[in-house]
Structure formats: C-alpha cells, structure tokens
N, CA, C and O atoms as CSV, one atom per row, in Angstrom:
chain,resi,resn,atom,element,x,y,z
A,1,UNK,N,N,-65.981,-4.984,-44.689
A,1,UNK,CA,C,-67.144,-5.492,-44.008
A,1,UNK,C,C,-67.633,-6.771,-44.671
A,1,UNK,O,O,-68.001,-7.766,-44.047
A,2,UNK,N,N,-67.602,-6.647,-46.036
A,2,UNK,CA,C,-68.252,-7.846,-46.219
A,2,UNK,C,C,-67.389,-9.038,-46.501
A,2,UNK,O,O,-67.852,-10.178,-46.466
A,3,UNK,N,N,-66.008,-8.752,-46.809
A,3,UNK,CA,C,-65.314,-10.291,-46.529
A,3,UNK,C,C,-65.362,-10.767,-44.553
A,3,UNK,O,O,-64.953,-11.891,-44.260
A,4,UNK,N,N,-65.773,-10.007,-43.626
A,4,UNK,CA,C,-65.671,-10.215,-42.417
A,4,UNK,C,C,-67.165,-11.134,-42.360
A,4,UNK,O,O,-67.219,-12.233,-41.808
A,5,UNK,N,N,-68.290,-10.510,-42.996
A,5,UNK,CA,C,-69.233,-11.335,-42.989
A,5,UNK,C,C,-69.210,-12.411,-43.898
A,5,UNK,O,O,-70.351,-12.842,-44.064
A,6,UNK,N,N,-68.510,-12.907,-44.436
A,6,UNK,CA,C,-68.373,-13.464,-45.283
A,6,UNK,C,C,-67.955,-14.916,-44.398
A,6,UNK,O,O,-68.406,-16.033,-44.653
A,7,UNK,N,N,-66.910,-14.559,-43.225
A,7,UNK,CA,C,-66.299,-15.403,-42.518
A,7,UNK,C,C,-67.262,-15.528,-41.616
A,7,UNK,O,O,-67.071,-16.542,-40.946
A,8,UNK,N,N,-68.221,-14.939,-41.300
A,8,UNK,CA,C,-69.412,-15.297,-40.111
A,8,UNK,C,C,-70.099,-16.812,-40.399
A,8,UNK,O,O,-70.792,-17.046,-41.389
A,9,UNK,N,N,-69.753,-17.871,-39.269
A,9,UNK,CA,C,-70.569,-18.713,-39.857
A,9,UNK,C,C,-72.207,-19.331,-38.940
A,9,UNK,O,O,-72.794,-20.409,-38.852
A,10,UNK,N,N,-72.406,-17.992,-38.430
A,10,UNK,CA,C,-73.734,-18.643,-37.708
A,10,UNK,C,C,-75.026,-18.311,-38.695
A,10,UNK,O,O,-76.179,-18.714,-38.544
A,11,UNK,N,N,-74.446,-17.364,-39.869
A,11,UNK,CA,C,-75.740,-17.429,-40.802
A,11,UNK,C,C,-75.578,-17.440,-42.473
A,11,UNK,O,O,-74.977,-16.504,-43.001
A,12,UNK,N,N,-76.039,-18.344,-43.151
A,12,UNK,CA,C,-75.283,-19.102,-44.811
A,12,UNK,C,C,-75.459,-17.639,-45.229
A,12,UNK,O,O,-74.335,-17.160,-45.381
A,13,UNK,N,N,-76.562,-16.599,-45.515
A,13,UNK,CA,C,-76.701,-15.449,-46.151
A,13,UNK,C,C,-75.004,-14.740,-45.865
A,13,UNK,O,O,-74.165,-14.530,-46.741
A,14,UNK,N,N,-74.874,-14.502,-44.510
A,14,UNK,CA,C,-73.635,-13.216,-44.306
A,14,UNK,C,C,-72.371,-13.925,-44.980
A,14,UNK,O,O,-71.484,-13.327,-45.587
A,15,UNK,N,N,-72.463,-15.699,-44.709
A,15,UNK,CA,C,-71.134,-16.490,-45.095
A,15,UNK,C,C,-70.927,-16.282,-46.992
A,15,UNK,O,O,-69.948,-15.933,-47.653
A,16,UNK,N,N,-72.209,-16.646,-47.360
A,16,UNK,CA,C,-72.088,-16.552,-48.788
A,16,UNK,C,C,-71.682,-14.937,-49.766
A,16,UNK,O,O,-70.953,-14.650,-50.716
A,17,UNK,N,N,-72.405,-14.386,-49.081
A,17,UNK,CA,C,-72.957,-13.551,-49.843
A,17,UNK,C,C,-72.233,-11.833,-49.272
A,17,UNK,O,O,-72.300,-10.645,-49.586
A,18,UNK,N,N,-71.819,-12.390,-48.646
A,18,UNK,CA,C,-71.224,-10.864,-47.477
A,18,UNK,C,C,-71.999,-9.968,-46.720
A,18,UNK,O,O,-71.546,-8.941,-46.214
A,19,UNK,N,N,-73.643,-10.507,-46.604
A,19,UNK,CA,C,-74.464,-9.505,-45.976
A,19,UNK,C,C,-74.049,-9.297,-44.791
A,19,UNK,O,O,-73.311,-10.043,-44.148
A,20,UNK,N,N,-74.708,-7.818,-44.298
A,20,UNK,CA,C,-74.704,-8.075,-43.039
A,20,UNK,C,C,-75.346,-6.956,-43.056
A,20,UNK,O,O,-75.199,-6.195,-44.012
A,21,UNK,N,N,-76.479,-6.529,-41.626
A,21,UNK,CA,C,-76.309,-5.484,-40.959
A,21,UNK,C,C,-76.098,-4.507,-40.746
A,21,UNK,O,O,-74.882,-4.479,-40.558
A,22,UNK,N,N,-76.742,-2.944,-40.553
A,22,UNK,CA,C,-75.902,-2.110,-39.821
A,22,UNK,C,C,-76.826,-0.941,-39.391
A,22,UNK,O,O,-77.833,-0.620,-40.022
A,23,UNK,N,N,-76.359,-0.288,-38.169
A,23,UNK,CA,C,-77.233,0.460,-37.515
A,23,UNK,C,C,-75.960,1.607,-37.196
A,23,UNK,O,O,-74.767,1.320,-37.109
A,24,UNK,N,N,-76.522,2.876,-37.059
A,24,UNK,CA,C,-76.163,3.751,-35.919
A,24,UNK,C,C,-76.958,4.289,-35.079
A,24,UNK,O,O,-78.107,4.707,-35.217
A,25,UNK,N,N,-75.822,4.231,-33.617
A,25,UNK,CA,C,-76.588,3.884,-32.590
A,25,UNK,C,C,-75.878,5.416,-31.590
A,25,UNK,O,O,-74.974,5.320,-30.760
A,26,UNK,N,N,-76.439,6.439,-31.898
A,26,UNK,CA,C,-75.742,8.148,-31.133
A,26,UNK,C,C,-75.857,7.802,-29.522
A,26,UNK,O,O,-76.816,7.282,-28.952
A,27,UNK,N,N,-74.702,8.207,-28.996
A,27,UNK,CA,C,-74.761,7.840,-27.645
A,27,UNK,C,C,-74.327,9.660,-26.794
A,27,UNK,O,O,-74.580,10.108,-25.675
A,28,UNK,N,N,-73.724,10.147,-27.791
A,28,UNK,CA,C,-72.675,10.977,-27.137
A,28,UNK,C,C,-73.403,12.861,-27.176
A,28,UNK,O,O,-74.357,13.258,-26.507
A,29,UNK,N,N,-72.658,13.601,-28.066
A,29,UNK,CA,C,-73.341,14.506,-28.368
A,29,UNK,C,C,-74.470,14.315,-29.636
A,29,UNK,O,O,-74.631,13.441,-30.488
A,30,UNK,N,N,-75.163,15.588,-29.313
A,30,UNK,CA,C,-76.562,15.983,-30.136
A,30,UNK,C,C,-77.434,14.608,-29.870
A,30,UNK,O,O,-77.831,14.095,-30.916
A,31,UNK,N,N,-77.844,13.841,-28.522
A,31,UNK,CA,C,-78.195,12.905,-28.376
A,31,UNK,C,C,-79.377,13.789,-27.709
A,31,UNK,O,O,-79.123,14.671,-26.888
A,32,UNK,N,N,-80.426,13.540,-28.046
A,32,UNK,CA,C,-82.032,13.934,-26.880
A,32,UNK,C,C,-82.346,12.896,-26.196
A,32,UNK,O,O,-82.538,11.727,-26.531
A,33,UNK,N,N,-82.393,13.606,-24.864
A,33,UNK,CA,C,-82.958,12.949,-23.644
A,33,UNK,C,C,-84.265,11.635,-23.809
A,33,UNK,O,O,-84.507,10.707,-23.037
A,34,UNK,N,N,-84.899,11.984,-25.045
A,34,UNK,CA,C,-86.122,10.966,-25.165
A,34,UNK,C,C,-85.558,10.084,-25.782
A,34,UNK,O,O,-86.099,9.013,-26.057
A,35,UNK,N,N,-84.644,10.327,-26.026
A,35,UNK,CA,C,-83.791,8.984,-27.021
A,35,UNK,C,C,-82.459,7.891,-26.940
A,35,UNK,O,O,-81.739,7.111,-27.563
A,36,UNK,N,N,-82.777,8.534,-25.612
A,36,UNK,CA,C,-81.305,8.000,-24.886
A,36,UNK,C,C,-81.987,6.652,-23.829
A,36,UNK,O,O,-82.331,6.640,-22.647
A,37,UNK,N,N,-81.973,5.561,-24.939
A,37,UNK,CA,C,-82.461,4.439,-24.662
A,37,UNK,C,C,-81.467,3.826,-24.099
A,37,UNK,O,O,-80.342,4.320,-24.174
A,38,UNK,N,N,-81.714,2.508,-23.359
A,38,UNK,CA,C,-80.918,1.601,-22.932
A,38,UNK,C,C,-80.938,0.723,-23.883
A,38,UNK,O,O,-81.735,0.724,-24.821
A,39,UNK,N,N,-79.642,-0.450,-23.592
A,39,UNK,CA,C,-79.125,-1.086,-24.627
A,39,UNK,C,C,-80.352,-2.279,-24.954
A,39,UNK,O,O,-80.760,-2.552,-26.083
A,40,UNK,N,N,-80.819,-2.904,-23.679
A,40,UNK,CA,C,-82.069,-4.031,-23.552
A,40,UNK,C,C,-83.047,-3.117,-24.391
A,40,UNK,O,O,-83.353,-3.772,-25.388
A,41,UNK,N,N,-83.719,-1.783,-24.418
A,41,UNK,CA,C,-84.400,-1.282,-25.356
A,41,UNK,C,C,-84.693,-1.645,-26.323
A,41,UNK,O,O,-85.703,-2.231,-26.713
A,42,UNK,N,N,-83.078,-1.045,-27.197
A,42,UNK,CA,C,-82.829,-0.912,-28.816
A,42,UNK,C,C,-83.053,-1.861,-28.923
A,42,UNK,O,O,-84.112,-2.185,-29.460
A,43,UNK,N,N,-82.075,-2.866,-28.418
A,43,UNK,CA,C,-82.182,-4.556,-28.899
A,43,UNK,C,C,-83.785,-5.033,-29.424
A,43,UNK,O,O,-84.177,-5.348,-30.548
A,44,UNK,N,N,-84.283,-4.971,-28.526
A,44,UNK,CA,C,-85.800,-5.311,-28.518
A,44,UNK,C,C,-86.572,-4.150,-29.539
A,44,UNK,O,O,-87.594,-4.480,-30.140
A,45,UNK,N,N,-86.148,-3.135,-29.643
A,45,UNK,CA,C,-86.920,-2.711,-30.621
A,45,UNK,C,C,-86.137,-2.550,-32.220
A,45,UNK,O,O,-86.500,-1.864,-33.175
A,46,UNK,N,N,-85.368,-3.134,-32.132
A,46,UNK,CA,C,-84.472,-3.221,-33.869
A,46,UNK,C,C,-84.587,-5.058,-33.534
A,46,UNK,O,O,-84.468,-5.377,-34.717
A,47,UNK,N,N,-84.665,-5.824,-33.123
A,47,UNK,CA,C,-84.162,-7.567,-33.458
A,47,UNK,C,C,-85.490,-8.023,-34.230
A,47,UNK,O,O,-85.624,-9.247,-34.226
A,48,UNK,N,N,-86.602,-7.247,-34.958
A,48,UNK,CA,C,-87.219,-7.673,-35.689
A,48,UNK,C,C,-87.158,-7.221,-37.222
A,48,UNK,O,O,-88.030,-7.577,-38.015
A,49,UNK,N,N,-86.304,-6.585,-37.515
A,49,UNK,CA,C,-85.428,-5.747,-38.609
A,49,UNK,C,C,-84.222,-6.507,-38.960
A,49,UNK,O,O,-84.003,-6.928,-40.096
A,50,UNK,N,N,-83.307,-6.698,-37.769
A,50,UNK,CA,C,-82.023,-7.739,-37.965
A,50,UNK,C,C,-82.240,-9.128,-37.887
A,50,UNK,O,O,-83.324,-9.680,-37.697
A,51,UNK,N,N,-80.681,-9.882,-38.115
A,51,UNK,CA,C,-81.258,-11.371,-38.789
A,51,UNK,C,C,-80.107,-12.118,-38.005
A,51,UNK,O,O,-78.948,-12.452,-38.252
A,52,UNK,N,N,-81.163,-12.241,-36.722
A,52,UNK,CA,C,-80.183,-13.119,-35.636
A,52,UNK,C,C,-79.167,-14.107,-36.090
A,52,UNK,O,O,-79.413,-15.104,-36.769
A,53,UNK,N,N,-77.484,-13.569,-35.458
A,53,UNK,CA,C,-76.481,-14.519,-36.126
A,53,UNK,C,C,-75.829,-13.934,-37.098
A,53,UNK,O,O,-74.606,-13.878,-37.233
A,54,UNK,N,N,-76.732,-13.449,-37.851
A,54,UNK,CA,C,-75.682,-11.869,-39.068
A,54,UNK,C,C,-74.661,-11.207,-38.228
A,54,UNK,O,O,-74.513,-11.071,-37.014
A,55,UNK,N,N,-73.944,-10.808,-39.378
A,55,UNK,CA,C,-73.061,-9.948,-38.916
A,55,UNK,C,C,-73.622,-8.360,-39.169
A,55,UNK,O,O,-74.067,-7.813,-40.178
A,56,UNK,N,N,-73.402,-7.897,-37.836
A,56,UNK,CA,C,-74.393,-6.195,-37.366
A,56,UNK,C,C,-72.727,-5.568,-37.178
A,56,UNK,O,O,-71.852,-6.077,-36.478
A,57,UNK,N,N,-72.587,-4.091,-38.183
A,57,UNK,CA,C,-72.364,-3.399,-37.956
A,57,UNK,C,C,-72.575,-1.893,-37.449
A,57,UNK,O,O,-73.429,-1.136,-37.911
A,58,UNK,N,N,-71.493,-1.511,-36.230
A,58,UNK,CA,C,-72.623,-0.743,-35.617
A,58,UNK,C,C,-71.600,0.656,-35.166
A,58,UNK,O,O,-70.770,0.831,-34.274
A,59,UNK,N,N,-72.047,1.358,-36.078
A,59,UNK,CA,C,-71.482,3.475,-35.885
A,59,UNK,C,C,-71.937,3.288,-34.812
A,59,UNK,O,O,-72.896,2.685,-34.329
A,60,UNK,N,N,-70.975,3.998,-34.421
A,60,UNK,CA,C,-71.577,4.931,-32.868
A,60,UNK,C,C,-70.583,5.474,-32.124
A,60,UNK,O,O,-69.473,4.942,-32.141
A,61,UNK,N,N,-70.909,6.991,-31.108
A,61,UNK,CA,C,-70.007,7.264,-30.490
A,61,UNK,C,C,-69.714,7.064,-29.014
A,61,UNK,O,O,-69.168,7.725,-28.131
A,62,UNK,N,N,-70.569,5.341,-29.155
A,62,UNK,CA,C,-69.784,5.336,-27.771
A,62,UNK,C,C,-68.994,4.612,-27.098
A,62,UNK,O,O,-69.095,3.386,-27.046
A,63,UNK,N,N,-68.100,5.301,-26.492
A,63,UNK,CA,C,-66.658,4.581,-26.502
A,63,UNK,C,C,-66.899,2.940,-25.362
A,63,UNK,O,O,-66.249,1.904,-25.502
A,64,UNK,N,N,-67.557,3.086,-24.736
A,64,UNK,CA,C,-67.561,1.884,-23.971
A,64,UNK,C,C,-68.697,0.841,-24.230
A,64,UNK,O,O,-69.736,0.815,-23.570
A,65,UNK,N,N,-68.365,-0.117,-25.374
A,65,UNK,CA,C,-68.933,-0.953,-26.597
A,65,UNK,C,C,-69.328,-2.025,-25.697
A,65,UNK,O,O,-69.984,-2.933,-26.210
A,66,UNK,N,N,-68.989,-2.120,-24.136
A,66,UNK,CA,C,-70.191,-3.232,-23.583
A,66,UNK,C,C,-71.211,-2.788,-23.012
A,66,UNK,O,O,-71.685,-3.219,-21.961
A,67,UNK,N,N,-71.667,-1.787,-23.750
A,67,UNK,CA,C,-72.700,-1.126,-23.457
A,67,UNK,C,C,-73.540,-1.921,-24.812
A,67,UNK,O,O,-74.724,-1.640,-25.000
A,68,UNK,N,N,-72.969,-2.725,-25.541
A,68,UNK,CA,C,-73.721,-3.292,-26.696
A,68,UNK,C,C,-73.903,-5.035,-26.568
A,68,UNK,O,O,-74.440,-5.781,-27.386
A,69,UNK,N,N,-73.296,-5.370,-25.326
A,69,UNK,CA,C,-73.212,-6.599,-25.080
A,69,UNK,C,C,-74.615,-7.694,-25.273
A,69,UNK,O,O,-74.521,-8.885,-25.568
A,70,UNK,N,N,-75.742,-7.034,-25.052
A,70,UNK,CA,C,-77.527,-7.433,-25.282
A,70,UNK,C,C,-77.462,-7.831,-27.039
A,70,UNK,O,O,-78.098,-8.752,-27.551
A,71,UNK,N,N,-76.617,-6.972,-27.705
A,71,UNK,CA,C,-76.365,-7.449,-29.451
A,71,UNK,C,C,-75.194,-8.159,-29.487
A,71,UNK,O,O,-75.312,-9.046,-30.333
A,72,UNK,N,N,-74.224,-8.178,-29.012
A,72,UNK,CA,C,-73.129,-9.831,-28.445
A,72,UNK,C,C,-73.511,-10.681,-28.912
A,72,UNK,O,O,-73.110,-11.295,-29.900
A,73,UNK,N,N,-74.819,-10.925,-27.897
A,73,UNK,CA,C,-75.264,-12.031,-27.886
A,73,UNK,C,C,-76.108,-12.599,-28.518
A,73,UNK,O,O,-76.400,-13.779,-28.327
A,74,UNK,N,N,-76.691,-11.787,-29.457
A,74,UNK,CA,C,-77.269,-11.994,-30.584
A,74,UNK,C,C,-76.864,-12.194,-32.284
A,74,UNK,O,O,-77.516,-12.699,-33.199
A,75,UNK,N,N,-75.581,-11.602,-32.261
A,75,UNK,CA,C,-75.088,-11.042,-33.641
A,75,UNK,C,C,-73.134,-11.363,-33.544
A,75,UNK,O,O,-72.264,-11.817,-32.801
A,76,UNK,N,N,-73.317,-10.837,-34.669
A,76,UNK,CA,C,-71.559,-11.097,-34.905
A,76,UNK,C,C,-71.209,-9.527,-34.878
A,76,UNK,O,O,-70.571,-9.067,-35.824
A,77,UNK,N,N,-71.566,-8.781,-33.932
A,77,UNK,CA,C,-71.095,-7.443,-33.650
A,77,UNK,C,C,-69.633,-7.077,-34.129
A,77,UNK,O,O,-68.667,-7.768,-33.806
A,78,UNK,N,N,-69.545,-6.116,-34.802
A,78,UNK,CA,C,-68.148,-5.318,-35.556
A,78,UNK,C,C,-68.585,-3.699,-35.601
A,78,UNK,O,O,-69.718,-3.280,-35.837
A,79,UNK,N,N,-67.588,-3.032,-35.362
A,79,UNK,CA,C,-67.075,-1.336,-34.678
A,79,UNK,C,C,-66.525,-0.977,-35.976
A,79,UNK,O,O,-66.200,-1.894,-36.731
A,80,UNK,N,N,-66.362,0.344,-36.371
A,80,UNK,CA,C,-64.833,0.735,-36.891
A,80,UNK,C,C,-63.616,0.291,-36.401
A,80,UNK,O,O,-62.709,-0.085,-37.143
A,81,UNK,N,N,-63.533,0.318,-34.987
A,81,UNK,CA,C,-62.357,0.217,-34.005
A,81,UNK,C,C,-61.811,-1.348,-34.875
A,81,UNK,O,O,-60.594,-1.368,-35.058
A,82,UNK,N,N,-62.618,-2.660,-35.425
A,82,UNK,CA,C,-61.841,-3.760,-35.589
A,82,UNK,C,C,-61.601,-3.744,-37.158
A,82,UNK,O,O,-61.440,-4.870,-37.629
A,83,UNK,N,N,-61.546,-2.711,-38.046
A,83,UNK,CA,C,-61.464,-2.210,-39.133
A,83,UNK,C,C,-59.905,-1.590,-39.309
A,83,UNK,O,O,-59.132,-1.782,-40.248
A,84,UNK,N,N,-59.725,-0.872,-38.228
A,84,UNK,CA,C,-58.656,0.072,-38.193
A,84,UNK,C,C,-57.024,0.083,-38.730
A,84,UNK,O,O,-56.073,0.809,-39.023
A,85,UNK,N,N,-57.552,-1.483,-38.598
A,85,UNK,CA,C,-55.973,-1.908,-39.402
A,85,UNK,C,C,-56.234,-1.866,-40.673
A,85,UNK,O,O,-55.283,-2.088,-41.423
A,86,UNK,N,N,-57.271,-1.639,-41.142
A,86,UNK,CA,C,-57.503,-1.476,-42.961
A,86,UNK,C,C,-56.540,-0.426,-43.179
A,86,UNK,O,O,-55.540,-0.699,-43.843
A,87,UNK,N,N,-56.740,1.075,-42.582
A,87,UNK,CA,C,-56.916,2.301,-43.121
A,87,UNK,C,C,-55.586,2.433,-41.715
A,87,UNK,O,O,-56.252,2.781,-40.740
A,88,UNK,N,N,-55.057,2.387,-41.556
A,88,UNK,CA,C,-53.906,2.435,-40.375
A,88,UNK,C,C,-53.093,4.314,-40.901
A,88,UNK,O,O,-52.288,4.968,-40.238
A,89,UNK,N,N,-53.665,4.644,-42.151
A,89,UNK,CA,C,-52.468,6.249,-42.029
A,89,UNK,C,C,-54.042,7.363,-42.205
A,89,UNK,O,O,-53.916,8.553,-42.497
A,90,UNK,N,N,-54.804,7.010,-42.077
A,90,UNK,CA,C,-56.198,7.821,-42.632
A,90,UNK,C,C,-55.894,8.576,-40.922
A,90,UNK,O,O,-55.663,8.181,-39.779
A,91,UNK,N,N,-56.043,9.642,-41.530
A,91,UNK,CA,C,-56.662,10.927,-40.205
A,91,UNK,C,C,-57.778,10.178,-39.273
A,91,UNK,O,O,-58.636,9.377,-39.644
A,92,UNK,N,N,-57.540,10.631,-38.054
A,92,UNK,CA,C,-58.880,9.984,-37.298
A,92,UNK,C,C,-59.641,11.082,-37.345
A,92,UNK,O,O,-60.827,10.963,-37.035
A,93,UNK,N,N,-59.210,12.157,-37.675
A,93,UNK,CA,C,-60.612,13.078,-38.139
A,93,UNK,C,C,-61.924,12.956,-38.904
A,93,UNK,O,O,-63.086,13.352,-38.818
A,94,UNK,N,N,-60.972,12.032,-39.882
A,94,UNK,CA,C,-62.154,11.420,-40.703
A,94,UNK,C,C,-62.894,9.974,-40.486
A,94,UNK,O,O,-63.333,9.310,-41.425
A,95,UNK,N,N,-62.955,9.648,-39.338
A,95,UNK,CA,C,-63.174,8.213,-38.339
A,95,UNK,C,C,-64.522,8.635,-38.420
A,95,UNK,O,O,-65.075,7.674,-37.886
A,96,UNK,N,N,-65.321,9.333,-38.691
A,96,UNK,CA,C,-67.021,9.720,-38.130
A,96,UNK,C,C,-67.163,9.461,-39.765
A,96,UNK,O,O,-67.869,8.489,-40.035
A,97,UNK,N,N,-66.604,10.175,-40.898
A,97,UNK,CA,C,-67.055,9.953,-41.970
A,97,UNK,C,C,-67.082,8.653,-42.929
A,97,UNK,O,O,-67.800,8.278,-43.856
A,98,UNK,N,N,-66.155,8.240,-42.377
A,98,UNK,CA,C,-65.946,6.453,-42.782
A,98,UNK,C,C,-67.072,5.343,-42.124
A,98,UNK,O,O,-67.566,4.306,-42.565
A,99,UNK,N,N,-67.212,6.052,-40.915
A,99,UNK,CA,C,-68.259,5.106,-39.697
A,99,UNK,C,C,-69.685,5.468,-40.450
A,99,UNK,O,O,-70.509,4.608,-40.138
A,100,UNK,N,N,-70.167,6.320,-41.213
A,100,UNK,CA,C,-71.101,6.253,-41.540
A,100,UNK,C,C,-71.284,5.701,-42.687
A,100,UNK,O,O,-72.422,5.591,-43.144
C-alpha cells in the first residue's frame, strides 16, 4: 500500500511519505438495513476525514466496485483485488483477514 501511494501524484503527503487512507465499507452480509447507505451518502459523510487526491484504501465486500465510483472521483481508490499479485499462492480464505 504504501509504495502504491507513494506513486500517487495528485497529493505530495501520499507521494512522499506513503500515506494514504482507508475505510471499510460492509456491503454484503451482517449489513443493517439503517446502514445500508448509498455510495453519494458515505462519500459526503467520510470526505471531511479523507484528503482529497490521497490514496483511499477501501475493504469491502462488495463485489461490484462501481458502486464506489462517487470516491473515483475523488481519490486514488485501491481494493485488495489490485494487490493480488503480491500474495498470488495465499488461500483466498484468508482474503477478509488481509483486507482488514
């Protein structure tokens, strides 16, 4: 993660320094109905916490990631999924415990 932010260059902190970001965002099971926000939501209620242009990493189980497109366009968005070639023989069993 942090040599990836490292290569981010829309903000000197993530380029220098490797910061970045990171949220999990439950989409799937053990999710409550009061919490099952839309993506325009979250955005708007986490983009005063994050640091527009950072690189945001973001757990979550849900499989269809343009459902995150509102943080696209804000951030240098990264998954486990663009990680995967790190760890290429690791069990995907253990894909939830790494994501956190």
């Amino acid at each position: 993660m942090r040599n990836h932010a490292r290569k981010n260059n829309n903000h000197n902190a993530s380029r220098h320094e490797g910061i970045y970001d990171a949220t999990h965002i439950r989409r799937g099971d053990f999710q409550y109905p009061p919490t099952q926000l839309p993506a325009e939501k979250l955005y708007h209620l986490s983009r005063g916490e994050l640091v527009e242009g950072a690189t945001l990493y973001i757990a979550t189980d849900e499989r269809n990631k343009s459902f995150f497109d509102i943080f696209k366009k804000h951030y240098d968005v990264v998954f486990l999924d663009d990680f995967l070639h790190v760890i290429p023989d690791v069990n995907t069993n253990y894909y939830g415990m790494i994501d956190q």
